[in-house]
N, C-alpha and C positions, 0 to 999 in steps of 0.2 A: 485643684491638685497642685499640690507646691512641688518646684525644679528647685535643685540645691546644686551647685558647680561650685568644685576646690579649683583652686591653683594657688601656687606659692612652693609648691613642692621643689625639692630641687638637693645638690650633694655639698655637706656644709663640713667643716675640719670639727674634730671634739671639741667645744669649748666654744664655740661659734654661735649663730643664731639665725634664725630662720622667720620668718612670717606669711602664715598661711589664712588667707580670705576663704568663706563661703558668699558666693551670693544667694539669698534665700527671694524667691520669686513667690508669688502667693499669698495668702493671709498666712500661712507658720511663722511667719518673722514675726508676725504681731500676737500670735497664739498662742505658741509650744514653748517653752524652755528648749532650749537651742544649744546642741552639744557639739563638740569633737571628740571623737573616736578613735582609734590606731588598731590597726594586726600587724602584728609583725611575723616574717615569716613561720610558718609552720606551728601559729598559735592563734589565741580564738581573739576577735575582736574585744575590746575593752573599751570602756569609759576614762574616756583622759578629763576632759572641762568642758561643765553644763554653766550657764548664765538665764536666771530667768525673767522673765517677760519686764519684771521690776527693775534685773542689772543684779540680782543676787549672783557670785559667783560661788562657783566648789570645782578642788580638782581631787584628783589621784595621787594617792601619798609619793609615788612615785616623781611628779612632776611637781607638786608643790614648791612654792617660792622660787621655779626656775620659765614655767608659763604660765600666762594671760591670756584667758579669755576676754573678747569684748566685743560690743554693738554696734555697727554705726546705724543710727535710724534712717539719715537719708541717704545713705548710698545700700541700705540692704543686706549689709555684709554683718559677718559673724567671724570673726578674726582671731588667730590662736597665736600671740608673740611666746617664740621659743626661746632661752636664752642657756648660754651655759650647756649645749648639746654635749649627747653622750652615745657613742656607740648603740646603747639599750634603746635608745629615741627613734631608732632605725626601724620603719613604717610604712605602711600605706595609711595613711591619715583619710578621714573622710568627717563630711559633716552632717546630722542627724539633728529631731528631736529627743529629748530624755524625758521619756521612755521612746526609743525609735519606732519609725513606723516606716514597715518595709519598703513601702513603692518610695521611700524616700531617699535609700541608697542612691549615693551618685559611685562616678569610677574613683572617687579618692582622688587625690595625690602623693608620688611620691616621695617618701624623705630616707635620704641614705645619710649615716654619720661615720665619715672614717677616721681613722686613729693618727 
């Protein structure tokens, strides 16, 4: 059973940047395609940036050319560089496989962007 733990969360100005770690405990780091997610208030969870097991990335048109996904092998983590924040970027971030698998949910972290 894999543990998945955010942090990096935190309140950044528009235009700033942020970087947010999963650590992934378990064989998923070496298994699944390895996502980040976001809800933000009063909306449904979404797909922000998958990276697969190769290093293949993809994100959400919305986020494109402003974050990065990536791997470190040997510390375990699964890293989202935010750059260029934006009000909209305002979230609870969490990290998952793509396609998620429930008991995977962690509590997220959160990211506030003010103007």
């Amino acid at each position: 059973q894999a543990q998945l733990v955010e942090s990096g969360g935190g309140l950044v100005q528009a235009g700033g940047s942020l970087r947010l770690s999963c650590v992934v405990n378990g064989r998923a780091f070496y298994s699944y395609v390895m996502a980040w997610y976001r809800q933000a208030p009063g909306k449904q969870r979404v797909l922000v940036a998958s990276i697969s097991t190769h290093g293949i990335t993809s994100y959400a048109d919305s986020v494109k050319g402003r974050f990065t996904i990536s791997k470190d092998t040997a510390k375990r983590t699964v890293d989202l560089q935010m750059n260029s924040m934006t009000i909209e970027d305002t979230a609870v971030y969490y990290c998952n496989s793509n396609p998620p698998v429930p008991a995977f949910w962690g509590q997220g972290t959160q990211v506030t962007v003010s103007s």
